[in-house]
C-alpha positions as CSV (number, residue, x, y, z in Angstrom):
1,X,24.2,13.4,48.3
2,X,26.7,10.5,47.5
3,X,26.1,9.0,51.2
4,X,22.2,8.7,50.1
5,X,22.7,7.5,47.0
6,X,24.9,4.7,48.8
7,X,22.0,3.7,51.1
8,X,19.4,3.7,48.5
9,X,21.5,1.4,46.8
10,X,21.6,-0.8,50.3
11,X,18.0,-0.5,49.9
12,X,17.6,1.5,53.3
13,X,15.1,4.7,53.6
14,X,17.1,7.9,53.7
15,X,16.1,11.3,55.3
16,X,18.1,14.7,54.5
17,X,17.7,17.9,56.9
18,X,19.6,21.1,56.9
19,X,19.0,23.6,59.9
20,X,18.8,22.9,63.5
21,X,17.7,19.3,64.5
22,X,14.7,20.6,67.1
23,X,13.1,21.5,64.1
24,X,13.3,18.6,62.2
25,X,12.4,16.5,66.1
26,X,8.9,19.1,65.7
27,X,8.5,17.9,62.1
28,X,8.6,14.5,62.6
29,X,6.7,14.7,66.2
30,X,3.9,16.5,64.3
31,X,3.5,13.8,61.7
32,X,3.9,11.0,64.3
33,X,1.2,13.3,66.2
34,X,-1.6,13.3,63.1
35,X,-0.3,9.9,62.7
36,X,-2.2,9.0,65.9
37,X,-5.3,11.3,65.8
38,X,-6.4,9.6,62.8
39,X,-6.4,6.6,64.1
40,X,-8.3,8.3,67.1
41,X,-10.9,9.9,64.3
42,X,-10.1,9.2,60.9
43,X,-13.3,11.2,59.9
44,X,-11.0,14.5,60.0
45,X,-9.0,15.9,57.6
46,X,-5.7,16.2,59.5
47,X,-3.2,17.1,57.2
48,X,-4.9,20.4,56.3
49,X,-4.3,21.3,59.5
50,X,-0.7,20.1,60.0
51,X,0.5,24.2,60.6
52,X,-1.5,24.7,63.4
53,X,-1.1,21.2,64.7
54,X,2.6,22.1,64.5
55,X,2.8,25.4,66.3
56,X,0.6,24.1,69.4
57,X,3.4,21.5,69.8
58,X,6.1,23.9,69.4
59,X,4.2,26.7,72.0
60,X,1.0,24.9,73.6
61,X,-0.7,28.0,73.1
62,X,-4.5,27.2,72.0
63,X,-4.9,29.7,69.7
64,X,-3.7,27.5,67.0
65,X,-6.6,24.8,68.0
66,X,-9.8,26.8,66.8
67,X,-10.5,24.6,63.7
68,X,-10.2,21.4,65.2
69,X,-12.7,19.3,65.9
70,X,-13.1,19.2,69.6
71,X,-17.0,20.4,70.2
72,X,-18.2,18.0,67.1
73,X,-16.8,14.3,68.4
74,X,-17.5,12.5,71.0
75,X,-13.5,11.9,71.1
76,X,-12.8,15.5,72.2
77,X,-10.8,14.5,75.1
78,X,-9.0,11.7,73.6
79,X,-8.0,14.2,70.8
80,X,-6.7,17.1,73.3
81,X,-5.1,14.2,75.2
82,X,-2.8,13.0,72.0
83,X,-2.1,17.0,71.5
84,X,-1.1,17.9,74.9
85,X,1.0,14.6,74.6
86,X,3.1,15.3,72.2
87,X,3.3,18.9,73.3
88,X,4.8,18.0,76.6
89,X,7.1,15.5,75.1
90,X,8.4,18.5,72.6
91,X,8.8,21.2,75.0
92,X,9.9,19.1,78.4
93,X,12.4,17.5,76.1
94,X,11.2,13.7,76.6
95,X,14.1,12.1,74.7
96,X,13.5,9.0,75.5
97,X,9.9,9.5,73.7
98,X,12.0,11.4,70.4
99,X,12.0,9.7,67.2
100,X,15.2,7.4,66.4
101,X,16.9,6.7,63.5
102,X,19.4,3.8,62.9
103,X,22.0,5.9,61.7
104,X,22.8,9.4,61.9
105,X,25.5,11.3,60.0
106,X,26.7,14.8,60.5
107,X,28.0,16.9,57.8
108,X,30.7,19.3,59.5
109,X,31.6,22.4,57.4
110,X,34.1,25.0,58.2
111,X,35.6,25.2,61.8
112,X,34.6,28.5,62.6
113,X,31.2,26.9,63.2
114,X,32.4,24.4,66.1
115,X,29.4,25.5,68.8
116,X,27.0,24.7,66.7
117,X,28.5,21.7,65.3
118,X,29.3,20.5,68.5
119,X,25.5,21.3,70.0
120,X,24.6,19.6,66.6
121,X,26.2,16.4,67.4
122,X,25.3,16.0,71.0
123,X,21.7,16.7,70.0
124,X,21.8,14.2,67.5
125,X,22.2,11.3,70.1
126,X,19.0,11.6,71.2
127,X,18.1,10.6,67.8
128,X,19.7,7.8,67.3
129,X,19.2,3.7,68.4
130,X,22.9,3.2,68.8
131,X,25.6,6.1,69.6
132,X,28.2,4.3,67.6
133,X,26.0,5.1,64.8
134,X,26.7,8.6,64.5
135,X,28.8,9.5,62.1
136,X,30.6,12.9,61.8
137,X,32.9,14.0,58.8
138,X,33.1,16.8,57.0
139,X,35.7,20.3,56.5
140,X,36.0,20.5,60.6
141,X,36.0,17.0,61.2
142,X,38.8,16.0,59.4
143,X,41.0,19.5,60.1
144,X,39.8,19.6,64.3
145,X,39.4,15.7,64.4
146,X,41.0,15.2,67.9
147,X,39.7,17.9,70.0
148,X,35.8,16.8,68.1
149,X,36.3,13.4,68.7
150,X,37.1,15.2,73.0
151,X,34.4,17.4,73.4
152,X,31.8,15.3,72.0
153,X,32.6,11.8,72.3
154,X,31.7,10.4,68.8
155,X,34.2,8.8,66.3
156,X,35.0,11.5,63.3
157,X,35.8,9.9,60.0
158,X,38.3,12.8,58.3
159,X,39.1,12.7,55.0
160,X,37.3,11.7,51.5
161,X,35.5,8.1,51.5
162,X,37.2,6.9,48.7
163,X,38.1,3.6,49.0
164,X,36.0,0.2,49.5
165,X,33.9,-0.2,52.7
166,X,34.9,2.4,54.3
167,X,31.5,2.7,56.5
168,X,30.4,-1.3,56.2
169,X,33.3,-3.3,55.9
170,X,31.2,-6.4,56.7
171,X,28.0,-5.6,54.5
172,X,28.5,-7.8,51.4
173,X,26.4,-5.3,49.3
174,X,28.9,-2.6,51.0
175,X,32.0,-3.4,50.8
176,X,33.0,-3.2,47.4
177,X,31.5,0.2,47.1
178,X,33.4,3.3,47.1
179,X,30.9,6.1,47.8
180,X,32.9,8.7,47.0
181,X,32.6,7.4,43.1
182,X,28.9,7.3,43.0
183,X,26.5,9.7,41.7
184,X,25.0,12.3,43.7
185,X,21.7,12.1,45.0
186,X,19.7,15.6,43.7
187,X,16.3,14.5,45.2
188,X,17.2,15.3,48.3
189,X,17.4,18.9,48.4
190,X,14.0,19.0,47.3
191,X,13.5,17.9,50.9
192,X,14.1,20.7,53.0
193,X,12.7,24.5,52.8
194,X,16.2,25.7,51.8
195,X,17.2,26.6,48.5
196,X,20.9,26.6,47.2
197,X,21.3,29.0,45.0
198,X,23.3,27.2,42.4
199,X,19.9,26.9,40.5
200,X,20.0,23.9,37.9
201,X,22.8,23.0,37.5
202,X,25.3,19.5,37.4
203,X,27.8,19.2,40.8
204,X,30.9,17.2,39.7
205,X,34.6,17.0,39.8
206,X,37.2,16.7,36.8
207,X,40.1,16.1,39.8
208,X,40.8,15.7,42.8
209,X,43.0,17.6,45.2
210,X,45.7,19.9,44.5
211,X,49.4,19.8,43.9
212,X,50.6,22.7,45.9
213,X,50.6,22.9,50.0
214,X,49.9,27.0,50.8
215,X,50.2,27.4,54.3
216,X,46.6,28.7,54.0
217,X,44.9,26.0,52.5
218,X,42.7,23.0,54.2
219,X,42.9,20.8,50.7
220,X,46.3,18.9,51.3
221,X,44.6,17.8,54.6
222,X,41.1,16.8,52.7
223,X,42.0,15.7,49.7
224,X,46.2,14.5,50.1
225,X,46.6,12.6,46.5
226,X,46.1,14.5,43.9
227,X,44.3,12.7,41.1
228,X,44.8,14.6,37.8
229,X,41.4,12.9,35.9
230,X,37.8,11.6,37.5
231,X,35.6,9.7,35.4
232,X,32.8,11.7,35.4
233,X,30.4,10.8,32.2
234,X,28.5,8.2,33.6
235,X,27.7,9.5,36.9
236,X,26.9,12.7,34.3
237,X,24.8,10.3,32.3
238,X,22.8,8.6,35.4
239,X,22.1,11.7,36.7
240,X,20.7,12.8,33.7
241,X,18.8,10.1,32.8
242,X,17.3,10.5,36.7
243,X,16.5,13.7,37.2
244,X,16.5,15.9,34.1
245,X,18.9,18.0,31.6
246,X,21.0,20.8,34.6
247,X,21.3,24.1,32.9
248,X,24.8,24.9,34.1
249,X,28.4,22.5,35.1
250,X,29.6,23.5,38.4
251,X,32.7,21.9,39.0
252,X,34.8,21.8,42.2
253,X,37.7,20.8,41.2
254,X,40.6,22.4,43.8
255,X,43.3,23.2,41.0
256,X,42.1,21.6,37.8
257,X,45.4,23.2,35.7
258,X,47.7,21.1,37.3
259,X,45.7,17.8,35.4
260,X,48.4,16.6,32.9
261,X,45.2,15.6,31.1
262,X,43.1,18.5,31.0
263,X,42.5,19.1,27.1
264,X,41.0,15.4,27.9
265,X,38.9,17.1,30.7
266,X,38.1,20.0,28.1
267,X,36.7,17.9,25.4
268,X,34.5,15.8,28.4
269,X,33.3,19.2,29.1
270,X,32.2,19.7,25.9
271,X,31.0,15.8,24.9
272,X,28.4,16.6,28.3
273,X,26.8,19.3,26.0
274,X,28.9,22.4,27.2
275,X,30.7,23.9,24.3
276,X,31.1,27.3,23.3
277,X,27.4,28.7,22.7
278,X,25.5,25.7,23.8
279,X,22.3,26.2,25.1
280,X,19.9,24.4,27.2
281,X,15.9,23.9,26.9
282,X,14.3,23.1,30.5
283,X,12.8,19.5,30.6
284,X,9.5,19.1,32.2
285,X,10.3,18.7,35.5
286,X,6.7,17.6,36.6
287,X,7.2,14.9,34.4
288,X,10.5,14.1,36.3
289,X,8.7,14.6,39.2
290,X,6.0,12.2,38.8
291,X,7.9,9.6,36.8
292,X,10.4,9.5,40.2
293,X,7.5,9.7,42.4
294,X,5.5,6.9,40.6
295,X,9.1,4.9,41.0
296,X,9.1,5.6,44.5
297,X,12.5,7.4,44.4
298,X,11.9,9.5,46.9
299,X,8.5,10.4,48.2
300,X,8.9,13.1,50.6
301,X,11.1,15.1,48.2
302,X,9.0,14.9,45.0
303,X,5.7,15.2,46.9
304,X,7.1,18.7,48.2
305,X,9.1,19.3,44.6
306,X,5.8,18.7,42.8
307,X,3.9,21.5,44.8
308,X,6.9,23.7,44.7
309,X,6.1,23.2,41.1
310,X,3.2,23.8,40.4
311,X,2.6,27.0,42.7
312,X,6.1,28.2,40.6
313,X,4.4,28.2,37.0
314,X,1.0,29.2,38.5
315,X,3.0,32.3,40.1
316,X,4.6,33.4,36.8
317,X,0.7,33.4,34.7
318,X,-1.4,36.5,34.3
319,X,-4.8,36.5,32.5
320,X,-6.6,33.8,31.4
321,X,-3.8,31.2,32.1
322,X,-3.1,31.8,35.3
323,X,-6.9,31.3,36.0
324,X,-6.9,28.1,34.0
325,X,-4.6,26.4,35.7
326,X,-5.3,27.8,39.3
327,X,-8.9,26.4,38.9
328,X,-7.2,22.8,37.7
329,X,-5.4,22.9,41.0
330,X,-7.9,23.7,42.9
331,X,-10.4,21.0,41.4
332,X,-7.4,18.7,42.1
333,X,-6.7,19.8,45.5
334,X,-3.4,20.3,44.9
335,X,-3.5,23.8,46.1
336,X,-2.5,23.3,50.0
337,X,0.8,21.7,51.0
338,X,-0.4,20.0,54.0
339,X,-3.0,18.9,52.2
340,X,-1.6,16.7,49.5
341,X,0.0,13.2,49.7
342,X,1.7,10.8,46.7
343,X,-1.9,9.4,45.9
344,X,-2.9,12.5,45.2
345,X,-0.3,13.7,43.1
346,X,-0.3,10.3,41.0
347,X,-4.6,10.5,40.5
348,X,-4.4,13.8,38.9
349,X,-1.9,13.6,36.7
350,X,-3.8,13.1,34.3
351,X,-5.5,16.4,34.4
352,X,-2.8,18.7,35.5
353,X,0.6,17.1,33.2
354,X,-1.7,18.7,29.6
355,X,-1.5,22.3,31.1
356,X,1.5,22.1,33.0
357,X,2.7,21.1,29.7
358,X,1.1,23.5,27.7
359,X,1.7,26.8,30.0
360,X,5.4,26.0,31.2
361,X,8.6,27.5,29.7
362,X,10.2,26.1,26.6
363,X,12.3,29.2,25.9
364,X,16.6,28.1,25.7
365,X,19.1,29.8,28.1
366,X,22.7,29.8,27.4
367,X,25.0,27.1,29.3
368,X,27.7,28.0,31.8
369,X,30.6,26.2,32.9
370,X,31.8,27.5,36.3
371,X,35.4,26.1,37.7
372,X,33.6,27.0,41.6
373,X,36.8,26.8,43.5
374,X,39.2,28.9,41.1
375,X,42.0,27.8,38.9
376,X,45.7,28.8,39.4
377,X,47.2,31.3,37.6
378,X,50.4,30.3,38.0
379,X,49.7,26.9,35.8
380,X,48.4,29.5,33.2
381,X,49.7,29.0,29.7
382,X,48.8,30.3,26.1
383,X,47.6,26.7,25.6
384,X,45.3,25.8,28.4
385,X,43.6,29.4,28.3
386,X,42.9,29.0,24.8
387,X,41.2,25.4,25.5
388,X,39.6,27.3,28.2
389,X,37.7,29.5,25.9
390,X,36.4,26.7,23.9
391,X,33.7,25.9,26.7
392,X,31.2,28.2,28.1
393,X,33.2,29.5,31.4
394,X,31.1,32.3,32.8
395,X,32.8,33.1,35.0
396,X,36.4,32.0,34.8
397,X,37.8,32.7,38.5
398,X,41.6,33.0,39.0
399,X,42.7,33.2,42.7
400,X,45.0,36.2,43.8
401,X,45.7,35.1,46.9
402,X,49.2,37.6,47.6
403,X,50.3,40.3,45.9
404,X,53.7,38.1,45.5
405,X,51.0,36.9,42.7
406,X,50.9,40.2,40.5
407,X,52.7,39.5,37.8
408,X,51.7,36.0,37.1
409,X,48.4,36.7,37.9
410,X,48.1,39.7,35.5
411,X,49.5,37.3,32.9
412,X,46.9,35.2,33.1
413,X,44.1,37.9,32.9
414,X,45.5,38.6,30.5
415,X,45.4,35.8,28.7
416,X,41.2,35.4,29.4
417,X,41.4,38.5,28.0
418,X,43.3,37.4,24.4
419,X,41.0,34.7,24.2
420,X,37.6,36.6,24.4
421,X,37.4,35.4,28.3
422,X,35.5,38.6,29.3
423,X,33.6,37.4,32.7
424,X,36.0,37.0,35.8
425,X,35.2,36.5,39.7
426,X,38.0,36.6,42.0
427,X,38.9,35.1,45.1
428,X,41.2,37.6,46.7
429,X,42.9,36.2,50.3
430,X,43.3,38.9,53.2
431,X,44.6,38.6,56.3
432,X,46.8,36.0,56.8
433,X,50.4,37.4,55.7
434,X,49.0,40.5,53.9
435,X,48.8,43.6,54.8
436,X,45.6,46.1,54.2
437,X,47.7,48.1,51.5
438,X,48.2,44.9,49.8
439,X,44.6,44.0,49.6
440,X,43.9,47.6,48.3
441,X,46.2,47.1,45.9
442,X,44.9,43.5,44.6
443,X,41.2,44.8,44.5
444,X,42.3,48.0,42.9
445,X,44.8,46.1,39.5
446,X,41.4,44.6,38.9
447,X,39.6,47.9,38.4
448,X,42.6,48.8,36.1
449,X,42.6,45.8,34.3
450,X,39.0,45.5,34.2
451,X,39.4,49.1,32.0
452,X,42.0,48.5,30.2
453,X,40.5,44.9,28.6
454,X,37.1,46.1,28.8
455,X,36.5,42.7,30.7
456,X,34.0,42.9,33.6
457,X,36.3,41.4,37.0
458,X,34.3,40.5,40.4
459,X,36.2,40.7,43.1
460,X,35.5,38.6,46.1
461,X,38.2,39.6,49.3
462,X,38.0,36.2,51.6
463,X,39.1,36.0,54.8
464,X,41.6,33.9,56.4
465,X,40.9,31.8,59.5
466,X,43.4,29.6,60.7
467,X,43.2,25.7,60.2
468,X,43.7,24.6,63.5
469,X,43.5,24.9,67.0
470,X,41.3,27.2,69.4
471,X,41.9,29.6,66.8
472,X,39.7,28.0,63.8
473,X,36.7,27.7,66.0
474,X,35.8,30.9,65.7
475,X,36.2,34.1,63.1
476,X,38.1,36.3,65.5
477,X,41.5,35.6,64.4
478,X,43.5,38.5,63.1
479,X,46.7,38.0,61.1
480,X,49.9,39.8,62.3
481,X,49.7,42.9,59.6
482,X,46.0,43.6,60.5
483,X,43.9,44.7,63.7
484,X,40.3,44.7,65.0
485,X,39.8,48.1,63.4
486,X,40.9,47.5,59.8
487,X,38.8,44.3,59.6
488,X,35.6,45.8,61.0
489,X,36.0,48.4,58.6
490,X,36.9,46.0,55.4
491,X,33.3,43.9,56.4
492,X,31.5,47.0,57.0
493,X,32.5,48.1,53.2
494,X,31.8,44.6,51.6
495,X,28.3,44.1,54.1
496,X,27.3,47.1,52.0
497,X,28.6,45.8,48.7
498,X,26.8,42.5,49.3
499,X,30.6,40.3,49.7
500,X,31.2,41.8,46.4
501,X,34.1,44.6,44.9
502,X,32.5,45.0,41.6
503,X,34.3,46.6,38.7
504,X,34.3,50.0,37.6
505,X,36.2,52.5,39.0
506,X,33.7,55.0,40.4
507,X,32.4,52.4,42.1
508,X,35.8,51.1,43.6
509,X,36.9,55.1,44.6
510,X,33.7,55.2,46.7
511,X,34.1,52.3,48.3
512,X,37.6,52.2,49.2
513,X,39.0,55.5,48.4
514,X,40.6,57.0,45.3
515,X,44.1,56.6,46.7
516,X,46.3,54.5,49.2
517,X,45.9,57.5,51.5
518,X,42.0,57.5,51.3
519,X,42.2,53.9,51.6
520,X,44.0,54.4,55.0
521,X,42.0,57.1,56.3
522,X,38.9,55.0,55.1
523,X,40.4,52.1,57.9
524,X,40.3,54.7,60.6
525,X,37.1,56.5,59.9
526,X,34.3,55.6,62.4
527,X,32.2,52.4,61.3
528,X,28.9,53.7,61.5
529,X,30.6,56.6,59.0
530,X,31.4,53.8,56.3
531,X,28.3,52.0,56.5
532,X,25.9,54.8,56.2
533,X,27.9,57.0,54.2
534,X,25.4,59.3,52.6
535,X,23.9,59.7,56.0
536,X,27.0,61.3,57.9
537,X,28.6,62.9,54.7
538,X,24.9,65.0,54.5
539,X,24.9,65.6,57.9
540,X,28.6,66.8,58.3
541,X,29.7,65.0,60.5
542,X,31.7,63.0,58.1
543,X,33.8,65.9,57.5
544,X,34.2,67.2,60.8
545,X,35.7,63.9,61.8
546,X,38.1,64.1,58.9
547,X,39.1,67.7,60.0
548,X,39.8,66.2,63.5
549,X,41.7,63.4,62.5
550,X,43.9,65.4,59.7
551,X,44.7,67.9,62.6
552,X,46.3,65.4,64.9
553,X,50.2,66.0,65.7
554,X,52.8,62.4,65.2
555,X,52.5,62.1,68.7
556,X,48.4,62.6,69.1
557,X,48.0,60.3,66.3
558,X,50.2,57.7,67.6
559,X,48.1,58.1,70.9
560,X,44.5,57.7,69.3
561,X,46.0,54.8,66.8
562,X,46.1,52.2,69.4
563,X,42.7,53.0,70.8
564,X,40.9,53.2,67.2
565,X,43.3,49.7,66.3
566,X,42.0,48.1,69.1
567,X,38.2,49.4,68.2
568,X,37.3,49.1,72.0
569,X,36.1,52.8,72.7
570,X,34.1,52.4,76.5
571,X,37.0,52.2,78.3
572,X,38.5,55.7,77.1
573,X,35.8,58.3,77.9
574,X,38.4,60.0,80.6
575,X,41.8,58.5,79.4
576,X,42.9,61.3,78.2
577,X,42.0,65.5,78.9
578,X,43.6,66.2,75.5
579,X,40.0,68.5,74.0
580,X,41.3,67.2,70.4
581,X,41.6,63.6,70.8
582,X,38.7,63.7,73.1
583,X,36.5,65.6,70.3
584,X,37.9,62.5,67.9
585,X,37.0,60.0,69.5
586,X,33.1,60.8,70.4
587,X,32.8,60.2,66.8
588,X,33.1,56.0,67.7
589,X,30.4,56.3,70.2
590,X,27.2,57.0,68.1
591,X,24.7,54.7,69.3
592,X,21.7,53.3,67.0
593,X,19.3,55.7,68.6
594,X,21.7,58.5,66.9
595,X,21.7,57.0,63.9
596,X,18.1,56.8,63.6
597,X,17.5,60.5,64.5
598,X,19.9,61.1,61.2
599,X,19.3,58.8,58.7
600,X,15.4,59.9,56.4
601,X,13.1,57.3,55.2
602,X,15.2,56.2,52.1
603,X,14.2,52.4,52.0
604,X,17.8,51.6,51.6
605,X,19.2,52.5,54.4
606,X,16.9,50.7,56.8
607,X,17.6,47.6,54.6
608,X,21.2,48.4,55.4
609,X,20.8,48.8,59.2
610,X,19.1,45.5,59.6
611,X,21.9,43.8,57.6
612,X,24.3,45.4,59.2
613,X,23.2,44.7,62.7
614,X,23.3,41.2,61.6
615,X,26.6,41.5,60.4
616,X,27.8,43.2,63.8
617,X,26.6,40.2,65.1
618,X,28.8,37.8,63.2
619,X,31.2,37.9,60.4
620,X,29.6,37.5,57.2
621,X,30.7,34.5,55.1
622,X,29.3,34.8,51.6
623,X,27.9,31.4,49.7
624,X,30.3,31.6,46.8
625,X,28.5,29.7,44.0
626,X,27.2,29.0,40.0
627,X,27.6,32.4,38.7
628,X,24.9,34.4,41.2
629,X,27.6,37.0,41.8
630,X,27.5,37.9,38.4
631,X,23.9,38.0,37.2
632,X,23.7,41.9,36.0
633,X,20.8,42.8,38.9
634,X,23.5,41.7,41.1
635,X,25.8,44.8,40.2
636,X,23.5,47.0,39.9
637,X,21.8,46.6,43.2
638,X,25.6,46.8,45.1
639,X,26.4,49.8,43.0
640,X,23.2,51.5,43.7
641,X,23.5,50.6,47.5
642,X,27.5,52.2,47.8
643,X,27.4,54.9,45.5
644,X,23.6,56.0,47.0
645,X,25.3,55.3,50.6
């Protein structure tokens, strides 16, 4: 977002895509494609037809061709010609005929993702004019710069951009800008399908870095000085003034108690409008919209915002409104994506802005302030909780990332707690140095203080992956205290609970046992037993393997541990004639067929299934943003889903 706001400034024309670039190649080949047939037969209304033209490119398959006009022109060939073209040049992978940009850059995020960065990048030099303008920073890039810069070729550019320059040293309008200072550019996420769920709400940081080095952590790498205040109002105010009043503050600051000057931060909080029972009244964002589109701020983005729009509040009508205004768009012809353009947006205006006005939302919604990245309980004093509870924190997060932690951690929880800080979500480290006991016992002091202070605590367990080497390109590493077994089982509990130990202590004990003893029972029980729980506790078999498993002498059990640990169970159908252990271990060899002869038609668990075959697939990482964990329909749906399980 900063990048585009520094080549807008440059005055260049700036494009944002997040997903795999063949799909963005078919976007662009498709509008280069209608591009051409109306010049061929400008007659036609292309655009409404942009889908189909679309999915012929992507599979050739004619079905998609029906309504075009092939029988009625006298330029039929010429017109299959231009489609077939461009359909050949899509799925024979003509790079040389792919459109090219003059720059490219690659965000890189965590380094578990390395194949599909790496495929990313090499893809992206078809794309590009020049190679040497592909740039590539990022979370990976600046942790696995070497071995990035080996298998792909192109020059990675680690760190922050926070100094003059950096990317045009010889640019006179460049090279006394430091991008990293600018304001971010919120127009483009209204370019692509995807929707962060942050909702509205300001990005920004207070600081910078972090003054401790854990042995865990990628920030002293990312972010090496630590700079205890960022002026922030008048990026605040220029984003403002540009695209609308945000709901919510979501900073991302890495450890904004350390700041020497963080009553100042505190009372900036609070001069941006987010004091202690602010609330916020949503602008008119087609306003917005049109104002940036008649500016020409970004047309592809507020073309597609401004339908998003509009379709939004028509969705949310009933009655007589919702037929108003669905006839307006209609008569406008604003009621098909691929059929509307800038003109059209900026020609009816004047009939659509009255009732868009007139029907939209004006109710006010309470302000949050959300410190995204966690604050650190050990800089916790009486003083900076209590300037903490002067601005709207919902919720305040606290890391607890050992249980080396616990009493400095309780402390501060309790201090929320003193200071009518009620809302808490938790970032709880496992398996680096930890042990599984000590995770049980982290996520379990939260349901205990969650009773005792009547606050509501979230926890949200996050799992460690090394920072570099072979190791951090992937999410199989397993730290020295844990085994294949005990994870599998720790993601098959929280794929259930949606990433999320909520509080309340039923819900805890079902999920992870009443006990220690549970708990470690609960890491040997059979996966498909902990992820459809209600299933195989109905069925019996639940308790038949328990029987089994309690039964087993020191030395069977030292046997059978290794082969469970290891959670490899086709290579031990004969390894042993012991009928016990034998009987034990058929219990890790239902198949999905089995499961689907148990399980009845409760909507739930075939919900479950398919997002757990996902999740068998590849570790789930959870998008840990503006307070979405704690919106109320949030805990009820994972307490329904573990308890009902």
């Amino acid at each position: 977002m900063k990048i585009a706001t520094y080549h807008r400034r440059l005055g260049d024309e700036v494009e944002f895509f997040k997903g795999e670039l063949k799909e963005f190649v078919l976007i662009k080949l498709t509008d280069r494609c209608i591009n051409d047939l109306r010049n061929i037969d400008g007659r036609f209304n292309w655009d409404a037809h942009k889908g189909q033209i679309r999915e012929f490119i992507k599979t050739k398959k004619i079905k998609y061709l029906p309504d075009l006009p092939f029988s009625e022109h006298n330029s039929s060939l010429e017109i299959i010609r231009c489609l077939d073209d461009y359909a050949i040049i899509y799925q024979k992978k003509q790079y040389d005929r792919f459109p090219k940009w003059d720059r490219i850059y690659v965000t890189t995020l965590f380094t578990f993702y390395w194949k599909i960065t790496v495929e990313t990048i090499h893809y992206a030099k078809h794309l590009i004019v020049d190679h040497n303008q592909l740039f590539v920073g990022g979370v990976l890039a600046s942790l696995l710069q070497k071995e990035l810069e080996v298998e792909t070729g192109v020059i990675a550019h680690p760190g922050l951009l926070d100094q003059p320059g950096m990317l045009d040293p010889e640019n006179p309008m460049a090279k006394h800008m430091i991008i990293d200072n600018l304001p971010l550019d919120y127009s483009i996420l209204d370019e692509i399908d995807y929707e962060y769920p942050t909702g509205s709400a300001y990005f920004t940081f207070m600081t910078k870095g972090c003054t401790r080095k854990c042995a865990f952590c990628s920030v002293p790498i990312l972010e090496p000085t630590y700079k205890p205040k960022i002026e922030t109002i008048d990026k605040f105010l220029e984003i403002k003034q540009l695209y609308g009043e945000q709901q919510n503050l979501l900073l991302m600051d890495n450890n904004v108690l350390a700041s020497p000057n963080f009553p100042d931060i505190i009372q900036e909080i609070k001069d941006m409008g987010f004091y202690k029972g602010a609330t916020f009244v949503e602008p008119n964002q087609y306003e917005i919209a049109y104002k940036n589109l008649s500016n020409g701020l970004n047309d592809v983005a507020y073309v597609k915002r401004t339908f998003k729009l509009l379709q939004a509040l028509y969705n949310k009508l009933n009655g007589e409104k919702k037929k108003q205004f669905g006839e307006a768009l209609k008569n406008a012809g604003l009621t098909d994506f691929d059929s509307i353009n800038k003109d059209l947006i900026l020609a009816t205006y004047s009939e659509v802005s009255p009732l868009y006005e007139k029907f939209r939302s004006k109710g006010s919604r309470l302000r949050y302030v959300d410190f995204n990245q966690g604050t650190d309980a050990r800089y916790v004093t009486d003083e900076l909780m209590k300037l903490m509870s002067e601005i709207p924190i919902r919720p305040l997060r606290i890391a607890f990332d050992y249980w080396g932690m616990k009493d400095k951690y309780e402390a501060a929880v309790r201090l929320a707690g003193k200071y009518k800080i009620k809302e808490l979500s938790n970032y709880i480290l496992y398996n680096f140095k930890d042990s599984p006991e000590e995770l049980y016992k982290r996520l379990l002091l939260n349901v205990i203080l969650s009773e005792e202070l009547n606050m509501t605590i979230y926890s949200f367990p996050m799992k460690y992956i090394p920072l570099f080497g072979e190791e951090a390109k992937t999410r199989d590493f397993i730290g020295n205290k844990w085994n294949k077994k005990f994870i599998r089982t720790i993601q098959s509990i929280l794929n259930v609970t949606k990433g999320i130990v909520a509080p309340g202590r039923k819900f805890f004990e079902r999920a992870f046992g009443k006990d220690l003893k549970e708990f470690q029972e609960l890491l040997y029980m059979p996966e498909a037993y902990v992820i459809y729980r209600k299933v195989f506790e109905e069925n019996g078999l639940t308790e038949t393997w328990r029987a089994l498993f309690r039964k087993l002498s020191t030395e069977q059990l030292s046997f059978v541990q290794d082969i469970i640990q290891s959670n490899n169970f086709k290579d031990h159908v004969d390894v042993n004639y012991d009928p016990h252990i034998t009987a034990l271990l058929n219990h890790y060899k239902i198949t999905k067929d089995e499961i689907d002869q148990y399980q009845n038609a409760d909507p739930d668990i075939k919900i479950l299934k398919t997002q757990t075959h996902k999740m068998l697939k590849e570790d789930i990482f959870k998008d840990l943003t503006l307070t979405y964990d704690f919106e109320p329909e949030t805990y009820t749906r994972t307490k329904k889903m573990i308890i009902n399980l």
